[in-house]
C-alpha positions as CSV (number, residue, x, y, z in Angstrom):
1,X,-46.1,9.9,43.3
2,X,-47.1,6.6,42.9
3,X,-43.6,4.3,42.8
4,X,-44.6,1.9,39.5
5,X,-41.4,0.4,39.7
6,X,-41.3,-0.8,42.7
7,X,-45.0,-2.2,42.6
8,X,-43.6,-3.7,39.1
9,X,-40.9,-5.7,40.6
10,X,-43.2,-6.9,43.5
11,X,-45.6,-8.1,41.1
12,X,-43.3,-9.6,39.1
13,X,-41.6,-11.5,41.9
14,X,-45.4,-12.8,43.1
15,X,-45.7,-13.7,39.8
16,X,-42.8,-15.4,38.9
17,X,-43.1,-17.6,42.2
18,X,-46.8,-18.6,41.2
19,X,-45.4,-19.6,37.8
20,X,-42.8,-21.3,39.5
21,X,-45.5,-23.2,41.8
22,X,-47.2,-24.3,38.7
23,X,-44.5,-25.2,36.8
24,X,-43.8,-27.6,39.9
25,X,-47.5,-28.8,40.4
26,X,-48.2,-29.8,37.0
27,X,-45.1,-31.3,36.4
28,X,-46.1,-33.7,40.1
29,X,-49.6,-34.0,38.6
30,X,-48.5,-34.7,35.2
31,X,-46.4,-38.1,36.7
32,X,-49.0,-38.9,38.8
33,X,-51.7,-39.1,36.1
34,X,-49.5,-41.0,33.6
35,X,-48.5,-43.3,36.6
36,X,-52.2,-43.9,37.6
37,X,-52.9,-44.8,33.6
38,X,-50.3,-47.0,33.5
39,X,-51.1,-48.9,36.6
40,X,-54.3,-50.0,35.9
41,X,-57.6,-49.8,34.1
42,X,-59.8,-49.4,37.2
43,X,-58.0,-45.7,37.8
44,X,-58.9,-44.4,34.5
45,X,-61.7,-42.1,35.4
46,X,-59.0,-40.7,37.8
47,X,-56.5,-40.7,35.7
48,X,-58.6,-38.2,33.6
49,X,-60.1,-36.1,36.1
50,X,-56.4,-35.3,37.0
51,X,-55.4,-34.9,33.3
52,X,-58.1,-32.4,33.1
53,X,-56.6,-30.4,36.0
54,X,-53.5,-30.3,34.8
55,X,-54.5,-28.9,31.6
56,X,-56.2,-26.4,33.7
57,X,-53.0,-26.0,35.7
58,X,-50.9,-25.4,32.3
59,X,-53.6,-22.7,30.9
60,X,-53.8,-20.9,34.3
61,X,-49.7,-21.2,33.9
62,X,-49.8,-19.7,30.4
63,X,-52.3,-17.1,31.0
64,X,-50.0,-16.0,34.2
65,X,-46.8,-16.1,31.6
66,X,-48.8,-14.2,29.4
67,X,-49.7,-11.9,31.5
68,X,-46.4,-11.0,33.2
69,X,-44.7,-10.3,29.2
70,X,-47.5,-7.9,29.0
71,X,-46.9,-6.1,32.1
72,X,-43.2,-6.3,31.8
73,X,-43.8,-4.7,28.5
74,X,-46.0,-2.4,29.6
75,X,-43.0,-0.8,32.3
76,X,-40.6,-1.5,29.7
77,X,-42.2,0.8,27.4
78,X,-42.9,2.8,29.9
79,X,-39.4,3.5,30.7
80,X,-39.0,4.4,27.7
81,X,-41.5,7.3,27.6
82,X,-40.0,8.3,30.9
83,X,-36.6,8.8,29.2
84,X,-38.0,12.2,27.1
85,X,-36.3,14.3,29.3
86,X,-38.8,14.3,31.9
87,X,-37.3,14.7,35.6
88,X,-40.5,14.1,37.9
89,X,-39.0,12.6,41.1
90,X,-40.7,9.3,42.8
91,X,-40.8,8.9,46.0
């Protein structure tokens, strides 16, 4: 039988390091664009491109949140349902 569990925590490890990544990126980019604004009017059209991939950056970060309470749920409830008095063994 399929070991959920462990595939669980896996993802959520993966998961919580790309969240992690993100957090850090858009936090860099986020400096770098107000930096670039504030700098000069010449960088503007910069400036902006970058805002726009930071908002990118913070959606992609809050679908990938989003996604890992839904999952984490998901076992969660999971457990629960396991805890009828079912004793299947995993392997």
């Amino acid at each position: 039988m399929t070991d959920f569990k462990s595939m669980y925590y896996h993802l959520a490890g993966r998961t919580a390091t790309a969240v992690d990544v993100l957090e850090a990126t858009t936090s860099i980019m986020e400096a770098n664009a107000r930096a670039m604004i504030a700098s000069a009017e010449s960088m503007v059209v910069s400036a902006e491109s970058t805002m726009a991939s930071v908002e990118s950056l913070v959606s992609l970060k809050e679908k990938l949140k989003l996604a890992q309470r839904e999952t984490e749920d998901m076992f969660i409830n999971g457990d629960e349902d396991d805890a009828d008095g079912s004793t299947e063994e995993t392997i």
